[in-house]
N, C-alpha and C positions, 0 to 999 in steps of 0.2 A: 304614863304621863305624870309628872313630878309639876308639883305646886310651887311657884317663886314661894320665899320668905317673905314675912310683912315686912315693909320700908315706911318708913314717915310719911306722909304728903310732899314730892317737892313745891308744889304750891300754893299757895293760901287761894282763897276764893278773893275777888274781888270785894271792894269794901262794900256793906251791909247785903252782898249778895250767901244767902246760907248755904253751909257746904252738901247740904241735901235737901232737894222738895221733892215733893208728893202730890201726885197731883190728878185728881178724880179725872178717868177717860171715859168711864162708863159703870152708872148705876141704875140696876134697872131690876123691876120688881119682876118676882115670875107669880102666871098668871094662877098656877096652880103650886099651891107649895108642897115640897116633895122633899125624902129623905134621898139625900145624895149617898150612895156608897162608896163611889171612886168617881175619879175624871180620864177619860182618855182625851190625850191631845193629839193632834192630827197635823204634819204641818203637809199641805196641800197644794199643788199646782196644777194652774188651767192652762192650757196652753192659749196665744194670741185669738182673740175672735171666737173662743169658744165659749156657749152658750153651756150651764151647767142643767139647764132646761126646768119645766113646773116639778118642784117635790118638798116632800115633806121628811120630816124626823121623829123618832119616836121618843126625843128625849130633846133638854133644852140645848141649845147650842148657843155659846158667845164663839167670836173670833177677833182677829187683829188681821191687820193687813200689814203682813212686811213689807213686800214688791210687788210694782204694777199697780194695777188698777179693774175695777169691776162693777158693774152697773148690778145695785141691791134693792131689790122690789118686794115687800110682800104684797100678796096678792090682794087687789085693791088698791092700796097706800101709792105714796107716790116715790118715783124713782130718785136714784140717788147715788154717785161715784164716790167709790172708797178709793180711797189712794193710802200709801205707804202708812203708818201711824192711826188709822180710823181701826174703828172696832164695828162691830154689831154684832146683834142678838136675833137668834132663829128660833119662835116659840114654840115649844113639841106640837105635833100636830097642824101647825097652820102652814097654808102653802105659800111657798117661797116661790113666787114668778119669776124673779130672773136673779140669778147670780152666773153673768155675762162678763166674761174677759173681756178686755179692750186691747188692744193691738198693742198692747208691751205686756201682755198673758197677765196673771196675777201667780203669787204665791200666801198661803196665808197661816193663819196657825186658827186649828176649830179646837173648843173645848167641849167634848159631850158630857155631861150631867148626866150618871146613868144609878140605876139603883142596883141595890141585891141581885146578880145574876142577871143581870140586862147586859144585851151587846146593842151596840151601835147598829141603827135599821135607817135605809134610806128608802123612798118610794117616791114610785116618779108617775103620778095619777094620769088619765088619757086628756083630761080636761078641767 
C-alpha cells in the first residue's frame, strides 16, 4: 500500500471556524489506579437482538460505538442506548447487565487496560 504525497489544503475552513478541534468524549476516573502495560483493542460485533448477557472484566474497558446501537446497564444503574459516536466505560470487576444489540446489531471498538502478563478475561456470573 503506497502513501499519497502531501498536497496543500484545497480548502480553507470557513471563517473563524479552526482548521482542527478537539473535543473531550469521555473522561472518566478509574476506580482503582493501576499500571497499564499495553491496550488491546477489540473491534466487535453483536449481531441484531443479541443480548451479550450479565458479566464481568478482569481489567478496565472503554469503548466507542461505530454502528448500530445497544442498550448499556451497569448492574443497578440505569439503562441507556449508545448509538454511532457514544463511548463508555466497563469497570474491572463490576457487573455489566446488559450490553443488548438492538435490531440494526451493533459494532464497536473495546479498549482492555491490561497489565504485565494479563490477558483479556470475560465472565458471565449465574446471577
Amino acid at each position: 500500500m503506497s502513501i499519497p504525497p502531501r498536497t496543500p489544503a484545497t480548502a480553507a475552513p470557513a471563517e473563524g471556524t479552526p482548521p482542527v478541534t478537539r473535543t473531550v468524549v469521555l473522561d472518566q476516573p478509574l476506580a482503582v489506579p493501576a499500571v497499564t502495560h499495553r491496550v488491546e483493542v477489540r473491534r466487535i460485533s453483536i449481531a441484531a437482538g443479541q443480548p451479550a448477557g450479565l458479566h464481568t472484566h478482569n481489567c478496565p474497558v472503554f469503548g466507542s460505538i461505530e454502528s448500530g446501537s445497544v442498550v448499556y446497564q451497569i448492574d443497578g444503574g440505569p439503562e441507556s442506548v449508545l448509538t454511532a459516536g457514544d463511548t463508555f466505560y466497563e469497570p474491572e470487576g463490576v457487573r455489566i447487565a446488559r450490553f443488548d444489540a438492538q435490531d440494526d446489531g451493533v459494532t464497536f471498538l473495546a479498549y482492555f487496560l491490561l497489565g504485565a502478563g494479563q490477558t483479556v478475561e470475560l465472565e458471565f456470573p449465574d446471577t
